[in-house]
PDB file of N, H, CA, C and O in Angstrom:
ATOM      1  N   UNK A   1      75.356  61.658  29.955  1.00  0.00           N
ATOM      2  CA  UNK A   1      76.593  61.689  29.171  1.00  0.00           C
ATOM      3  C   UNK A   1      77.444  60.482  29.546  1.00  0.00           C
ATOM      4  O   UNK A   1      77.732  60.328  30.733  1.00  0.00           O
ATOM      5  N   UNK A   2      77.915  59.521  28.535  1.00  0.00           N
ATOM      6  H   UNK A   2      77.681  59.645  27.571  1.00  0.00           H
ATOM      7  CA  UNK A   2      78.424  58.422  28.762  1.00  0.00           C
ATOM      8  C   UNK A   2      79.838  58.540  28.433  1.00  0.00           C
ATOM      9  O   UNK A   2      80.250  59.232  27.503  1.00  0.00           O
ATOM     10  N   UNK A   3      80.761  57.676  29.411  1.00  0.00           N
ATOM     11  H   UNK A   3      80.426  57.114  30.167  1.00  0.00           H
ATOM     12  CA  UNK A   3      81.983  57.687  29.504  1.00  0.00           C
ATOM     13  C   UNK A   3      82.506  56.866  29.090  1.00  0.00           C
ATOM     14  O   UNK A   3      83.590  57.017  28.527  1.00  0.00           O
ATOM     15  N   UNK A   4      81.662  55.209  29.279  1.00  0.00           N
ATOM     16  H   UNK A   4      80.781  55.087  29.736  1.00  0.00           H
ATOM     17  CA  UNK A   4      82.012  53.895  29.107  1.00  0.00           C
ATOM     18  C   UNK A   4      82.903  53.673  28.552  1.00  0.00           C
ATOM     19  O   UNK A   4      83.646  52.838  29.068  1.00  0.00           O
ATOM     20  N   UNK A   5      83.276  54.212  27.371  1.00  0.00           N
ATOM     21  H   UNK A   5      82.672  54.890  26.952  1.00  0.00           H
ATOM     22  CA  UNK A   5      84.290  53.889  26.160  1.00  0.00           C
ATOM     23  C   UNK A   5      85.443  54.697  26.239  1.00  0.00           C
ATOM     24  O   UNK A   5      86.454  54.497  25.566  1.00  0.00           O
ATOM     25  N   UNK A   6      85.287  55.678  27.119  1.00  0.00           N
ATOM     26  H   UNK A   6      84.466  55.840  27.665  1.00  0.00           H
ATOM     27  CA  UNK A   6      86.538  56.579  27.919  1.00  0.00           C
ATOM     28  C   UNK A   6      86.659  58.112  26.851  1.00  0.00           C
ATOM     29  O   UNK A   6      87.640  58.854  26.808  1.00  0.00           O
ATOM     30  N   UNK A   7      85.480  58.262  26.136  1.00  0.00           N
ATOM     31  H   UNK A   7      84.683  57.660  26.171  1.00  0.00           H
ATOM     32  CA  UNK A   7      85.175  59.422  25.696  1.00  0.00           C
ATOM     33  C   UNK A   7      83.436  59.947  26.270  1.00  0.00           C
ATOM     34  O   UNK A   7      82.397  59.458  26.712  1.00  0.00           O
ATOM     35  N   UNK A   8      84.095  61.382  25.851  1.00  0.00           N
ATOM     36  H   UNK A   8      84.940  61.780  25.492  1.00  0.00           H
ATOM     37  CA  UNK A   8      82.535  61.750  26.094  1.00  0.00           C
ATOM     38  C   UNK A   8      81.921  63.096  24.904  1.00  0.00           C
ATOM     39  O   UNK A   8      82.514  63.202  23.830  1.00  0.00           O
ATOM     40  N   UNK A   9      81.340  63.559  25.059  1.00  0.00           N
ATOM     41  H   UNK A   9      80.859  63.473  25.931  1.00  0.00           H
ATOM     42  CA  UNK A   9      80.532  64.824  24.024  1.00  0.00           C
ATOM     43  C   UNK A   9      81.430  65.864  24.337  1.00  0.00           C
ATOM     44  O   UNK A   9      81.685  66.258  25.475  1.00  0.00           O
ATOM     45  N   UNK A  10      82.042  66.423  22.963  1.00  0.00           N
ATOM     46  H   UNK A  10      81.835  66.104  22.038  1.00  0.00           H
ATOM     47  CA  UNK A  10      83.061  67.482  23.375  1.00  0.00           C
ATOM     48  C   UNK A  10      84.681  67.224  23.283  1.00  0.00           C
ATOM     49  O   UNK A  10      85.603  68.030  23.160  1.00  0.00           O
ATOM     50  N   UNK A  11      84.671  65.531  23.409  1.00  0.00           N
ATOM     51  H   UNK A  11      83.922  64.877  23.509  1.00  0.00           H
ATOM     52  CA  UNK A  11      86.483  65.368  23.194  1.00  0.00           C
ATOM     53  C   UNK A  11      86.114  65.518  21.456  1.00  0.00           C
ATOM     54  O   UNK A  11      85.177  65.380  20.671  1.00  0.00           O
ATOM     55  N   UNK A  12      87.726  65.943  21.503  1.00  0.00           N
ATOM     56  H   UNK A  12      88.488  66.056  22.141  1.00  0.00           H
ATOM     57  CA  UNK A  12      88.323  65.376  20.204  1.00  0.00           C
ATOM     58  C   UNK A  12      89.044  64.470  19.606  1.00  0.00           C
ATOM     59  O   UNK A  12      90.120  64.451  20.205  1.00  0.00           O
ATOM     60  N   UNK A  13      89.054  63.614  18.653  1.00  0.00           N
ATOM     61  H   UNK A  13      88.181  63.629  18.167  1.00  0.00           H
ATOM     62  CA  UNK A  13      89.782  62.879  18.570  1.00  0.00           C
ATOM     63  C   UNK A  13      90.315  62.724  17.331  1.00  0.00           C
ATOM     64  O   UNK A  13      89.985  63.721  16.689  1.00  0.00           O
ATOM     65  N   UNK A  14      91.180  61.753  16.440  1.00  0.00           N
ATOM     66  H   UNK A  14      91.448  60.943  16.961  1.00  0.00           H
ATOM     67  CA  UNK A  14      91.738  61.605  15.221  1.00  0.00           C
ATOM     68  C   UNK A  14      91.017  60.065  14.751  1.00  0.00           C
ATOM     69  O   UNK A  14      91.083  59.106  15.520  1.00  0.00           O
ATOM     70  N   UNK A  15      90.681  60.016  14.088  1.00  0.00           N
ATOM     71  H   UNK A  15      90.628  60.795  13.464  1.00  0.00           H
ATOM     72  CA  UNK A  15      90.255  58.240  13.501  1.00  0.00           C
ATOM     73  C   UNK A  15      90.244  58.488  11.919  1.00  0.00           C
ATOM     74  O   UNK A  15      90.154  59.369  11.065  1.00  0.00           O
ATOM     75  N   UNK A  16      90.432  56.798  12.155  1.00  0.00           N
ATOM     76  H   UNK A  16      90.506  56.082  12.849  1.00  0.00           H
ATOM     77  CA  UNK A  16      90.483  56.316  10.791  1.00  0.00           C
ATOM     78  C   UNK A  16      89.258  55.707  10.124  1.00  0.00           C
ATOM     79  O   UNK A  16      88.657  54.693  10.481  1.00  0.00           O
ATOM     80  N   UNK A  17      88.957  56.620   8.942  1.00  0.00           N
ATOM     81  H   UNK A  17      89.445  57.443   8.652  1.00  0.00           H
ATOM     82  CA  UNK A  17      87.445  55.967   8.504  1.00  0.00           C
ATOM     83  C   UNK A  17      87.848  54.572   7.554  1.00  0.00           C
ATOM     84  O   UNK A  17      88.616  54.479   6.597  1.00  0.00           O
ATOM     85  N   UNK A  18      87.116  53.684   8.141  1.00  0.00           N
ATOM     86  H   UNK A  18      86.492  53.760   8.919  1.00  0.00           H
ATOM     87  CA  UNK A  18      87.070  52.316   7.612  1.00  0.00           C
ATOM     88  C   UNK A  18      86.049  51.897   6.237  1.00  0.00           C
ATOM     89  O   UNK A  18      86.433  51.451   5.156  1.00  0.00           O
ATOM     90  N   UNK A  19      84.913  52.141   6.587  1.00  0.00           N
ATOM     91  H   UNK A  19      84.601  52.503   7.465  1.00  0.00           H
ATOM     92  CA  UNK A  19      83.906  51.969   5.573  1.00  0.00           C
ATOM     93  C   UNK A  19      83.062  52.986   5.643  1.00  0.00           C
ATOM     94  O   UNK A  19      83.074  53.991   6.354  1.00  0.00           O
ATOM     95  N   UNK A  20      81.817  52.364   4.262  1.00  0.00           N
ATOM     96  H   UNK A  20      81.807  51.548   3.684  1.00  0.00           H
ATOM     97  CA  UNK A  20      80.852  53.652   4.642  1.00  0.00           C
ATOM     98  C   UNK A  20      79.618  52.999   4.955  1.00  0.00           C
ATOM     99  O   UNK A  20      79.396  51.901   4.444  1.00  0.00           O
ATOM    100  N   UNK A  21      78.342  53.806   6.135  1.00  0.00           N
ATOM    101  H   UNK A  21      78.523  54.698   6.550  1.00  0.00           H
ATOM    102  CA  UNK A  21      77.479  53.321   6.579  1.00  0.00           C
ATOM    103  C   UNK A  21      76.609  53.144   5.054  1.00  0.00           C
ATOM    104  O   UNK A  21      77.047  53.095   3.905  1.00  0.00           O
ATOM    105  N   UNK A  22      75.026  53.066   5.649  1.00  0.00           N
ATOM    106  H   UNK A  22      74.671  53.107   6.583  1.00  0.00           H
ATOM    107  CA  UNK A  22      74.054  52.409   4.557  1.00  0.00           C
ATOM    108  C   UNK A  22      73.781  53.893   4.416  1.00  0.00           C
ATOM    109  O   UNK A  22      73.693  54.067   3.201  1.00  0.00           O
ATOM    110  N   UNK A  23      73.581  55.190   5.104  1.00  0.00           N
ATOM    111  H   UNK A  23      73.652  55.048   6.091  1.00  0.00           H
ATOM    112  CA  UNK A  23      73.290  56.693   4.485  1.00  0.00           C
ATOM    113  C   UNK A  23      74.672  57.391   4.485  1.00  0.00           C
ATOM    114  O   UNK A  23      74.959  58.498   4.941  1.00  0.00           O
ATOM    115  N   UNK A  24      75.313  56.653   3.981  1.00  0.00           N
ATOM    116  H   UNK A  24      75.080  55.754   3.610  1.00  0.00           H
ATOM    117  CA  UNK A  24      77.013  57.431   3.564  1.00  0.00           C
ATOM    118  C   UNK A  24      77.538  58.376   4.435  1.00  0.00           C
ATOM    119  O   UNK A  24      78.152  59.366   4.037  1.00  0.00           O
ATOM    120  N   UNK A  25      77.286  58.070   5.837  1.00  0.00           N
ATOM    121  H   UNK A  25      76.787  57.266   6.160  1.00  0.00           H
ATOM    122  CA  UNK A  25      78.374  58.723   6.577  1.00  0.00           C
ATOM    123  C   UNK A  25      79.899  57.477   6.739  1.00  0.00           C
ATOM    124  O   UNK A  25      80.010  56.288   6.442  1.00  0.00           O
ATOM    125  N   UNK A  26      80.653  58.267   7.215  1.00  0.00           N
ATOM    126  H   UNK A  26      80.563  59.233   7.457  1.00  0.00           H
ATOM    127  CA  UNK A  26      81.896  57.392   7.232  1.00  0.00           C
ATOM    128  C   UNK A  26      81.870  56.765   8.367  1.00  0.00           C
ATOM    129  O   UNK A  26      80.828  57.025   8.969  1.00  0.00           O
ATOM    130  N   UNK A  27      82.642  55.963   9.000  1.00  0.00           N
ATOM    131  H   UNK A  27      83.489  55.752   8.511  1.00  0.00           H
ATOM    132  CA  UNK A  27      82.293  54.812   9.689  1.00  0.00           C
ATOM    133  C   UNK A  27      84.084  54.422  10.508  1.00  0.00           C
ATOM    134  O   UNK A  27      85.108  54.018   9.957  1.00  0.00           O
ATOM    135  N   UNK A  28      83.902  54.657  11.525  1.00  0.00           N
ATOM    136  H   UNK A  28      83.071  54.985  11.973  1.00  0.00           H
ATOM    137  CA  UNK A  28      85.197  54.161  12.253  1.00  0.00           C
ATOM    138  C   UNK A  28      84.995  53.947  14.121  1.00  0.00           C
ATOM    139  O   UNK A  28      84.151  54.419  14.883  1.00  0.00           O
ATOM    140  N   UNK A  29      86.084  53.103  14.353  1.00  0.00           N
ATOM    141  H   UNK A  29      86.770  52.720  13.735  1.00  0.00           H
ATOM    142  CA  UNK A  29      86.144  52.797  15.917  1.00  0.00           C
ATOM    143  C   UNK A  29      87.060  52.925  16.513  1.00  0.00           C
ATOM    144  O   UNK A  29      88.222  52.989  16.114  1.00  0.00           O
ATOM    145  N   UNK A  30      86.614  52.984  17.666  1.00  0.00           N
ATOM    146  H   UNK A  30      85.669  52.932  17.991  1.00  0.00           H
ATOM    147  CA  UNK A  30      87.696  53.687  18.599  1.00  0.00           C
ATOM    148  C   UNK A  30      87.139  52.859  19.589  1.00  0.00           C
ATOM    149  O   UNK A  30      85.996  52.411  19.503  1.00  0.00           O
ATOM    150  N   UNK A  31      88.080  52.588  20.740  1.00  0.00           N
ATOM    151  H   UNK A  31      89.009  52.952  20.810  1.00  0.00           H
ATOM    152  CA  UNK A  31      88.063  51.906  21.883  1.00  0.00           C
ATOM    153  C   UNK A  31      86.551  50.983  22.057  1.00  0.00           C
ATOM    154  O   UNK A  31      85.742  51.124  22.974  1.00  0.00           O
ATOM    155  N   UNK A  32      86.463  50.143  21.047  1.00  0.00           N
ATOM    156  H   UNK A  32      87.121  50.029  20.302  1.00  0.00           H
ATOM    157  CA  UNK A  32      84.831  49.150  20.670  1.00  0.00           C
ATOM    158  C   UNK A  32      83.854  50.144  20.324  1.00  0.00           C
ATOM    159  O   UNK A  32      82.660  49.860  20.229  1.00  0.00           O
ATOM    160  N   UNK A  33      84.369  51.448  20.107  1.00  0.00           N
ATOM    161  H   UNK A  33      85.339  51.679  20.184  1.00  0.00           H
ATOM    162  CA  UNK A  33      82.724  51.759  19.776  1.00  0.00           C
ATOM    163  C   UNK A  33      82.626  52.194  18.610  1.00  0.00           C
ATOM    164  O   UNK A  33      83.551  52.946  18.302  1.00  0.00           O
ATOM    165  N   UNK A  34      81.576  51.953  17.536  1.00  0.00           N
ATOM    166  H   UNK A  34      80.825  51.342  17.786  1.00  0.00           H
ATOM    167  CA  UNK A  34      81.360  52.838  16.114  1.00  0.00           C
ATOM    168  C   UNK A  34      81.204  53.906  16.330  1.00  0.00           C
ATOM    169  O   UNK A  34      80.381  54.257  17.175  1.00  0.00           O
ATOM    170  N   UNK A  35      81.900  54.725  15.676  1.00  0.00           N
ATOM    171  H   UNK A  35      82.569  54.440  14.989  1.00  0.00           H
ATOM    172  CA  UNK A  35      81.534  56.555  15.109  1.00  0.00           C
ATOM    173  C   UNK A  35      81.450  56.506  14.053  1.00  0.00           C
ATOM    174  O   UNK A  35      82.177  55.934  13.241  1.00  0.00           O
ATOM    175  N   UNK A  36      80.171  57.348  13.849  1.00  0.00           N
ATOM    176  H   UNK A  36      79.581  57.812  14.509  1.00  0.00           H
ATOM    177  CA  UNK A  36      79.617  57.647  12.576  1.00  0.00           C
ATOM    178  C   UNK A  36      79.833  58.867  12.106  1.00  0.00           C
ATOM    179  O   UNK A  36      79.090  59.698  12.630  1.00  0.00           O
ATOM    180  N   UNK A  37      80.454  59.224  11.440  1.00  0.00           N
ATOM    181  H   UNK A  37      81.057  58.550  11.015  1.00  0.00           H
ATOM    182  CA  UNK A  37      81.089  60.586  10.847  1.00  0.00           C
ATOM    183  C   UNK A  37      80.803  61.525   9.503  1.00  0.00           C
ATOM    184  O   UNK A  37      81.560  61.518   8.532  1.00  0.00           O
ATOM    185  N   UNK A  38      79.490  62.407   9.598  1.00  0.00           N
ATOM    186  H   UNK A  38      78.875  62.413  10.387  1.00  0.00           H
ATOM    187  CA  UNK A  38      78.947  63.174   7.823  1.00  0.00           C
ATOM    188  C   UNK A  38      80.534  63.948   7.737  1.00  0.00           C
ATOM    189  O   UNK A  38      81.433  64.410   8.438  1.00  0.00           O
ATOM    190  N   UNK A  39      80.035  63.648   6.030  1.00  0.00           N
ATOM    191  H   UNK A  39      79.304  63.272   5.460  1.00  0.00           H
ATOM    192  CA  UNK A  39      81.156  63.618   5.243  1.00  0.00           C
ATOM    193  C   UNK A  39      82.923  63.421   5.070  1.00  0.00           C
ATOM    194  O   UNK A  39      83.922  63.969   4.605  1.00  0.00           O
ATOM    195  N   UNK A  40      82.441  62.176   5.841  1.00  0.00           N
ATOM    196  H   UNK A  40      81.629  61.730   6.219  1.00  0.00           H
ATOM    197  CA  UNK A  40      83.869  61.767   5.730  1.00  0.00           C
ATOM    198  C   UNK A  40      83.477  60.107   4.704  1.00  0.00           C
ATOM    199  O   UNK A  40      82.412  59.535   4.472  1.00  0.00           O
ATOM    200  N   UNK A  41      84.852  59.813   4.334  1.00  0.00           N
ATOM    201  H   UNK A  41      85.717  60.278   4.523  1.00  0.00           H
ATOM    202  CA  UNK A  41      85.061  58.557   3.492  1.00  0.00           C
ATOM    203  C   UNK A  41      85.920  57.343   4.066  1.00  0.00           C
ATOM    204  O   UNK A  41      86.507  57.427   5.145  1.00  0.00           O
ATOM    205  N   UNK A  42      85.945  56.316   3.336  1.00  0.00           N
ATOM    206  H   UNK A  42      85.468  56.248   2.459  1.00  0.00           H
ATOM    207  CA  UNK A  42      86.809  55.351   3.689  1.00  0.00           C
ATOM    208  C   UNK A  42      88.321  55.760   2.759  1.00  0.00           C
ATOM    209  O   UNK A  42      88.652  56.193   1.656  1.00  0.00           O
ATOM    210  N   UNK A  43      88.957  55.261   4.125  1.00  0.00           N
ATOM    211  H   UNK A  43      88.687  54.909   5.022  1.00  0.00           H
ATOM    212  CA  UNK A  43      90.618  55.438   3.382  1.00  0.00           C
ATOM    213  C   UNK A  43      91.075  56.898   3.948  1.00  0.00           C
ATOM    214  O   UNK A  43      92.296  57.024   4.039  1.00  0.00           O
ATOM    215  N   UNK A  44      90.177  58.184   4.399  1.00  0.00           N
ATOM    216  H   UNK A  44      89.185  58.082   4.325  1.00  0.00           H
ATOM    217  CA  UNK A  44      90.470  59.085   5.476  1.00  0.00           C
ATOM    218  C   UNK A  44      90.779  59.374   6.690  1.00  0.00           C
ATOM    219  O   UNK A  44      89.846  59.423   7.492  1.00  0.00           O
ATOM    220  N   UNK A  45      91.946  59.604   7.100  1.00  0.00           N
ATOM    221  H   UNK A  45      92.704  59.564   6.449  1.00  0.00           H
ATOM    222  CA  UNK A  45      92.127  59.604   8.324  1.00  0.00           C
ATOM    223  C   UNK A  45      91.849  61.208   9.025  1.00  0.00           C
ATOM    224  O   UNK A  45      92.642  62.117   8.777  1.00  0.00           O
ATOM    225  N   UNK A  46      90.791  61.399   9.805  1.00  0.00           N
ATOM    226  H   UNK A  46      90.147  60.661  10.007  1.00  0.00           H
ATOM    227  CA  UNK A  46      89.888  62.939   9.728  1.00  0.00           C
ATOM    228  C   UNK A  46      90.423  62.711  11.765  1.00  0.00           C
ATOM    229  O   UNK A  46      90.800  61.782  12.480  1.00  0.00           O
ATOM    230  N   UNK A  47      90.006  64.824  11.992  1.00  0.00           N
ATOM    231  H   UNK A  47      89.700  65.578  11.411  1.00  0.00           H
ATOM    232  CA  UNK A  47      89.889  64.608  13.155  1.00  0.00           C
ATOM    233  C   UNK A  47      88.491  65.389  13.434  1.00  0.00           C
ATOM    234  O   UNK A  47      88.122  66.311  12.708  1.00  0.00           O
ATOM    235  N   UNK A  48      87.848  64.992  14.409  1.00  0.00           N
ATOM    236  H   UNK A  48      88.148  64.242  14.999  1.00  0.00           H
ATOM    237  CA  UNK A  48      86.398  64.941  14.521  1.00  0.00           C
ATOM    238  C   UNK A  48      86.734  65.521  16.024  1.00  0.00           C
ATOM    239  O   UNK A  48      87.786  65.529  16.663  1.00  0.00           O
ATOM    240  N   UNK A  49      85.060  66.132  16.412  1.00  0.00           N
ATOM    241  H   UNK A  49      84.206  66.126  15.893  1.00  0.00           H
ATOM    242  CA  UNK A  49      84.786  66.394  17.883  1.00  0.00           C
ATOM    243  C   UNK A  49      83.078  65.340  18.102  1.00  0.00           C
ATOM    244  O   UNK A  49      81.990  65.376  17.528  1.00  0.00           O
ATOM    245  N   UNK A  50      83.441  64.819  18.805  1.00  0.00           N
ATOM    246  H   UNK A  50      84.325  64.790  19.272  1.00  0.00           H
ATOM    247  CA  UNK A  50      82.633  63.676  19.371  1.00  0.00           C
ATOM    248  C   UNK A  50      81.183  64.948  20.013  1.00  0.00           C
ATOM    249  O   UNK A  50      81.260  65.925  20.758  1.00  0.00           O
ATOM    250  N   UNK A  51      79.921  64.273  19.241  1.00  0.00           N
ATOM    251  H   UNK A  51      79.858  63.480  18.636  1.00  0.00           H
ATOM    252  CA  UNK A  51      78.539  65.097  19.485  1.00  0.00           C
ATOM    253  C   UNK A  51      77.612  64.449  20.302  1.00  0.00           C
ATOM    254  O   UNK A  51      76.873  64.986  21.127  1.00  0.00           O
ATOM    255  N   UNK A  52      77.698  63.182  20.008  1.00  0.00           N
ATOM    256  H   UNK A  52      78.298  62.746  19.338  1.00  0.00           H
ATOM    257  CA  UNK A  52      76.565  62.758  20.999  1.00  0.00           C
ATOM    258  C   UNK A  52      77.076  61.202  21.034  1.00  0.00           C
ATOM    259  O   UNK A  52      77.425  60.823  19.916  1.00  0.00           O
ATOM    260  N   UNK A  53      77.172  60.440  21.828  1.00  0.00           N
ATOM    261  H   UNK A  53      76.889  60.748  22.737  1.00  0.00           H
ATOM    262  CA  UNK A  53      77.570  59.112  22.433  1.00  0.00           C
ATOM    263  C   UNK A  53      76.317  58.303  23.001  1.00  0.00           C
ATOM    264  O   UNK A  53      75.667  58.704  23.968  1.00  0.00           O
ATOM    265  N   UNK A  54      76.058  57.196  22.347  1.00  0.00           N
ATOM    266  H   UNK A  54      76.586  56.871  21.563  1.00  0.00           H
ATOM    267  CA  UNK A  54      74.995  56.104  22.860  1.00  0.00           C
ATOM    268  C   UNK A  54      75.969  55.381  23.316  1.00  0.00           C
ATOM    269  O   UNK A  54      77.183  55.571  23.239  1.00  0.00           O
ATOM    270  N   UNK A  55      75.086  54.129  24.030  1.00  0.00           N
ATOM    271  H   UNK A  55      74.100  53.974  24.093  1.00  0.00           H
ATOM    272  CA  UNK A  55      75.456  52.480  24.391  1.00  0.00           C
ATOM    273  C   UNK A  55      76.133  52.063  22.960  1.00  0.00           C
ATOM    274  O   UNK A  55      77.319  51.945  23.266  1.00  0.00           O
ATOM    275  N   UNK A  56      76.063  51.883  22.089  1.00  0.00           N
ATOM    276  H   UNK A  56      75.099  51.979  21.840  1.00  0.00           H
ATOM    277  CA  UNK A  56      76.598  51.515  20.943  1.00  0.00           C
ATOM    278  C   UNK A  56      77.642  51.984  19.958  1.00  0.00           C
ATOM    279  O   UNK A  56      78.683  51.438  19.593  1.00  0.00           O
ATOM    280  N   UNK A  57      77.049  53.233  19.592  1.00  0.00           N
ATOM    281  H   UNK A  57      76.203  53.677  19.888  1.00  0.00           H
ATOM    282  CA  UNK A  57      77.701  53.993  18.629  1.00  0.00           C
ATOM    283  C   UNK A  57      77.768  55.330  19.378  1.00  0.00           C
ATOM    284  O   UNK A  57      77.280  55.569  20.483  1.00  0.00           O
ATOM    285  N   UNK A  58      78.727  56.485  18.273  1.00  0.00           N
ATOM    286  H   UNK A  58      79.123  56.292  17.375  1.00  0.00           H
ATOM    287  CA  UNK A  58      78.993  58.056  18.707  1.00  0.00           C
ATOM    288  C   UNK A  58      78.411  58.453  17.390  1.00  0.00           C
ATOM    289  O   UNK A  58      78.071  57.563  16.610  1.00  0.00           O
ATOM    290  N   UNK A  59      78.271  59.667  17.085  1.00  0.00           N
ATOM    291  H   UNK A  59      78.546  60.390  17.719  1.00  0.00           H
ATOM    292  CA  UNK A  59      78.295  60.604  16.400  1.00  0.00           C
ATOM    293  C   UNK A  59      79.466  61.655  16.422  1.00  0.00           C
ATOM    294  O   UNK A  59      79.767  62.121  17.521  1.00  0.00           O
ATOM    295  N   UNK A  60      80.199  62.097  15.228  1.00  0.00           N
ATOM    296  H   UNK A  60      79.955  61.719  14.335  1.00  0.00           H
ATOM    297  CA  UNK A  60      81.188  63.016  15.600  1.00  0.00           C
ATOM    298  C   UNK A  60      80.954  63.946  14.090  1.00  0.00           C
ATOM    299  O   UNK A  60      80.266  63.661  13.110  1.00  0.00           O
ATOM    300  N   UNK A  61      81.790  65.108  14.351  1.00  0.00           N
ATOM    301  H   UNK A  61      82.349  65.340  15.147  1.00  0.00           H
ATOM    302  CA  UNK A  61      81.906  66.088  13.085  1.00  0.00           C
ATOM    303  C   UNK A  61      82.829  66.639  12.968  1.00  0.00           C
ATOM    304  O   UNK A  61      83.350  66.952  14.039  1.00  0.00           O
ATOM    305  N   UNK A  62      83.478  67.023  11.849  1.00  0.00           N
ATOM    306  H   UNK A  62      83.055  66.769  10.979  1.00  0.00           H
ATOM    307  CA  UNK A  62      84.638  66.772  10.817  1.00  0.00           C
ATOM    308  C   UNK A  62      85.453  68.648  11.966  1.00  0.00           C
ATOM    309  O   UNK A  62      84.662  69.277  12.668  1.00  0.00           O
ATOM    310  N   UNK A  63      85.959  68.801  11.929  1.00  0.00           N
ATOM    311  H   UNK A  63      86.601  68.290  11.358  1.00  0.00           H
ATOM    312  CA  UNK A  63      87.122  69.531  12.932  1.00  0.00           C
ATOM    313  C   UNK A  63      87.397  70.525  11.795  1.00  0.00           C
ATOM    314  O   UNK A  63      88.616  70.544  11.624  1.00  0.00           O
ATOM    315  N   UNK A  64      86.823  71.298  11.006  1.00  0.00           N
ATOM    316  H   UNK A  64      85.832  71.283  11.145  1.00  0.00           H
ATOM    317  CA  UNK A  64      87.617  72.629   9.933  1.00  0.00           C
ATOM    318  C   UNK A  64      88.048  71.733   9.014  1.00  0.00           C
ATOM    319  O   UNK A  64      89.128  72.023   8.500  1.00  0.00           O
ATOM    320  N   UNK A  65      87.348  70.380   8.523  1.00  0.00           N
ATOM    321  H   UNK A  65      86.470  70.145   8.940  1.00  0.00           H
ATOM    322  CA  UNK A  65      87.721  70.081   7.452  1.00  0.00           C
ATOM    323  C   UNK A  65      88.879  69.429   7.465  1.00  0.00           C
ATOM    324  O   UNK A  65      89.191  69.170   6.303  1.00  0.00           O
ATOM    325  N   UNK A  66      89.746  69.000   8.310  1.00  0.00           N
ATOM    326  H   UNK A  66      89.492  69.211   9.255  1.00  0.00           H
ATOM    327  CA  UNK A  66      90.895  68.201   8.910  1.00  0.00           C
ATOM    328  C   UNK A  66      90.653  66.910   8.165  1.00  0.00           C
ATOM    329  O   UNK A  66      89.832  66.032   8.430  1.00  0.00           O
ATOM    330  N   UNK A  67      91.516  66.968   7.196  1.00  0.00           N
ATOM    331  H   UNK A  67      92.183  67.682   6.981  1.00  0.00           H
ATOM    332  CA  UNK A  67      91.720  65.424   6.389  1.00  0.00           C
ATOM    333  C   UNK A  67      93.036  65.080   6.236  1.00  0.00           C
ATOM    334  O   UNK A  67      93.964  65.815   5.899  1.00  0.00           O
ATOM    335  N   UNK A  68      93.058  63.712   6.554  1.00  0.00           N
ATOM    336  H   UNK A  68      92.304  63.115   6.828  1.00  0.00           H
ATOM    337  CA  UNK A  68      94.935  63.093   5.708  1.00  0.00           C
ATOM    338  C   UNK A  68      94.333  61.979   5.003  1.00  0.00           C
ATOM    339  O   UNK A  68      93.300  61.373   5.287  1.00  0.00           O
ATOM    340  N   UNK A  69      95.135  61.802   4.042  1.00  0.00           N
ATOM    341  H   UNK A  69      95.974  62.294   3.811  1.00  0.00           H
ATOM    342  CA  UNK A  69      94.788  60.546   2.899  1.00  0.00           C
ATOM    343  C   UNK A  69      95.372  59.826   3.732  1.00  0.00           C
ATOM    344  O   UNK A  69      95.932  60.400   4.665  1.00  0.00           O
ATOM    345  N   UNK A  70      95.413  58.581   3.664  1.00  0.00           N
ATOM    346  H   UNK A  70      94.958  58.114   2.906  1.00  0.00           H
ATOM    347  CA  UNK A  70      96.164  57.341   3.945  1.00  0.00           C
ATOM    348  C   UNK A  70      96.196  56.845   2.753  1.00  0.00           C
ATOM    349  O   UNK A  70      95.431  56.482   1.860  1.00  0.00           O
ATOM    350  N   UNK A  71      97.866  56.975   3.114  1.00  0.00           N
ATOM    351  H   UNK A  71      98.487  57.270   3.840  1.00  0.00           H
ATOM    352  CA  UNK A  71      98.482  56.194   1.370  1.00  0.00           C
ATOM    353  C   UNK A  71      98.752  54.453   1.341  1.00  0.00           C
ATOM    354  O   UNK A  71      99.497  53.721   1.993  1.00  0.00           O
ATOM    355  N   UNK A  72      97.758  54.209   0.252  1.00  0.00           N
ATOM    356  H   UNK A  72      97.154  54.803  -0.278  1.00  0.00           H
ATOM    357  CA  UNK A  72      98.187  52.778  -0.065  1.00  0.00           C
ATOM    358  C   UNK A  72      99.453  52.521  -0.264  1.00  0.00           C
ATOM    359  O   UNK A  72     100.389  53.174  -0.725  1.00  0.00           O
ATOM    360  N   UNK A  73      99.285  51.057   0.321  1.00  0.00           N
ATOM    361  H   UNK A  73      98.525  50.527   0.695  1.00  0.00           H
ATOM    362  CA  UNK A  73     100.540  50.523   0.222  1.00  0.00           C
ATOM    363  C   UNK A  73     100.748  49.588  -0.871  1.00  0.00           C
ATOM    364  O   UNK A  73     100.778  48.374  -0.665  1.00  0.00           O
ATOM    365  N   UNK A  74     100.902  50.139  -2.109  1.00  0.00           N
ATOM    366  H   UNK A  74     100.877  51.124  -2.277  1.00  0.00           H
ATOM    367  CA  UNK A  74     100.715  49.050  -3.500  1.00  0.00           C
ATOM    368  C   UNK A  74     102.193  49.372  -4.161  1.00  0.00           C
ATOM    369  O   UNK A  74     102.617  50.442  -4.597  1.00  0.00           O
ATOM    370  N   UNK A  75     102.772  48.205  -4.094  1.00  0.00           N
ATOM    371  H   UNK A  75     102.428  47.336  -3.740  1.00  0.00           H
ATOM    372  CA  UNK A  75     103.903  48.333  -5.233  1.00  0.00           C
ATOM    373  C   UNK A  75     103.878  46.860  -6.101  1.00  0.00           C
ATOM    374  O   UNK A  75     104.652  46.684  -7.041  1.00  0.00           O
TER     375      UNK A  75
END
């Protein structure tokens, strides 16, 4: 179980999904590392519980469905 990035399997956290991967999970970072997140989108700000953590990337899953839009800023 890796700490490196100052999380581990089991925290929770809040992020902001940025883009979407190449098999449409959502896609965000936290302290350098990618999390890859099923069914989340870009432009969602979700809170997730962190599942499994590599050298590279995390895996996390969506918390009861916990979504906020992030509202554009267009005028």
């Amino acid at each position: 179980m890796s700490t490196f990035h100052g999380l581990k399997e089991g925290d929770e956290v809040e992020l902001e999904i940025t883009q979407k991967s190449r098999d449409g999970r959502g896609l965000a970072r936290l302290n350098g590392l990618l999390i890859f997140v099923s069914g989340a989108s870009p432009g969602e700000r979700v809170k997730v519980r962190i599942v499994k953590i590599g050298v590279r990337h995390a895996e996390a899953e969506l918390i009861g469905g916990h979504r906020m839009a992030i509202a554009n800023a267009s005028a």
